[in-house]
N, C-alpha and C positions, 0 to 999 in steps of 0.2 A: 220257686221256693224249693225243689224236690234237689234244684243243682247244691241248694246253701245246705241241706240235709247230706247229701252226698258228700259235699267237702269236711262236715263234722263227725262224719262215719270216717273220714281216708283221716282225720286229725285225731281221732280218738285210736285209730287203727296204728299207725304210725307213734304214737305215744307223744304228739308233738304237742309244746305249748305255742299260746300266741305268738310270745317273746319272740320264739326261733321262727316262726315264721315271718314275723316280719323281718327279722335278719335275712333269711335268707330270700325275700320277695323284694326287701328295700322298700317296705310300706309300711309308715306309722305303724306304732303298736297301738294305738288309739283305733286308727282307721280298720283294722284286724278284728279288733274288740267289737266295735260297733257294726259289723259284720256279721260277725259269728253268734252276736247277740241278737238279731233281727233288725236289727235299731238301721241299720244300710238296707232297706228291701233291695236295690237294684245298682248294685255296684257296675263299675264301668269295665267295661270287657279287658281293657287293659289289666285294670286290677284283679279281675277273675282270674286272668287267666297268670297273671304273677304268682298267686295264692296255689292255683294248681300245680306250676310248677314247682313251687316249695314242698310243696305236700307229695311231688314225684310222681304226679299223673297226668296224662294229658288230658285237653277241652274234648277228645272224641269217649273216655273214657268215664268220664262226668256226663255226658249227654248220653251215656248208653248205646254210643254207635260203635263202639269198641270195646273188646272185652280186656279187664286187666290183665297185661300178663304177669306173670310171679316173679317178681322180683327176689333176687337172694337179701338176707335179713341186713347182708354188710352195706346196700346201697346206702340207707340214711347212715350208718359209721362214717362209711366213705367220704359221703356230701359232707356232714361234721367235720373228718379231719382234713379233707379239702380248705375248706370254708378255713377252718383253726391253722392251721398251716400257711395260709393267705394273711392271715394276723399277724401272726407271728413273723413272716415277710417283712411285712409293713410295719408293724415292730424295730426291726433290726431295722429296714434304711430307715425311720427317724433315730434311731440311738445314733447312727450312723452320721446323721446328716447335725446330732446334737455334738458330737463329738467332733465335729468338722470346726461347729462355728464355736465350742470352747477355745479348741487350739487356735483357731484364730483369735477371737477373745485374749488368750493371752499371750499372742505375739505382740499385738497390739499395745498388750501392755510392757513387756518388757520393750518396746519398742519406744515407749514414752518413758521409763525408768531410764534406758538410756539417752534418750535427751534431756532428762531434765539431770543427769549427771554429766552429761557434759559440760553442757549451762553453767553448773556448780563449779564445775574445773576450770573454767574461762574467765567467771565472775572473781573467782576467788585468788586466779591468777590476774588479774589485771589490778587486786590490790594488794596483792603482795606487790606487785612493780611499784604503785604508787605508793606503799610504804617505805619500798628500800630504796625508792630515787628520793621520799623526801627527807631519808634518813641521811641519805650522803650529802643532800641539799646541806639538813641541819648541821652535820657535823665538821663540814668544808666552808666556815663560815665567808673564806674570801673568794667568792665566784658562788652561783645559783640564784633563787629568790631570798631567801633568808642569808642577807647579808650583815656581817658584824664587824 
């Protein structure tokens, strides 16, 4: 119990909320909660030691075999605009990768706009031919189908 005291002393020390810590460990914020609540006596060493890292301490530092050293106050800025800078990354290639699949999106479409006008020009060409052969039909009564 003295380690889950020591990590709520480096979280109040640090100014840090749950939220950001499980961002930065990649641990529910639930599982964070019920931690730092008691409600987890005995968390898995994996997730201890995720937590310590988030909070910018090592497992020797928390066990008291190591003394902290002094950090300058910009690391947690740092780790922040690391972290926000890494979003913003991954931000840009999805706009990236949404912008890929619009423009294809609408090649695709103009790609069907122009078959289904050609279509239209072929359709509507083949009756015109049938109107003006059956107009010369009609009006040459002596030779074609329509004979008089």
């Amino acid at each position: 119990m003295q380690y889950l005291e020591k990590l709520k002393a480096l979280k109040e020390e640090k100014h840090m909320t749950n939220a950001e810590i499980a961002r930065l460990s990649n641990i529910p914020l639930a599982t964070i909660t019920r931690i730092f609540n008691g409600s987890t006596p005995n968390p898995t060493f994996d997730t201890f030691s995720q937590i310590a890292i988030a909070l910018g301490a090592s497992l020797d530092e928390i066990a008291g075999l190591k003394q902290p050293e002094a950090q300058p106050i910009s690391a947690p800025i740092e780790a922040t605009l690391t972290s926000y800078s890494e979003l913003l990354r991954e931000k840009d290639e999805r706009l990236i990768e949404k912008d890929k699949l619009i423009e294809s999106l609408k090649e695709d479409k103009e790609r069907e706009r122009k078959e289904k006008h050609r279509l239209a020009f072929f359709f509507f060409g083949f009756v015109a031919f049938v109107l003006i052969i059956l107009t010369i039909d009609i009006l040459n009564g002596h030779f074609g189908y329509f004979r008089y």
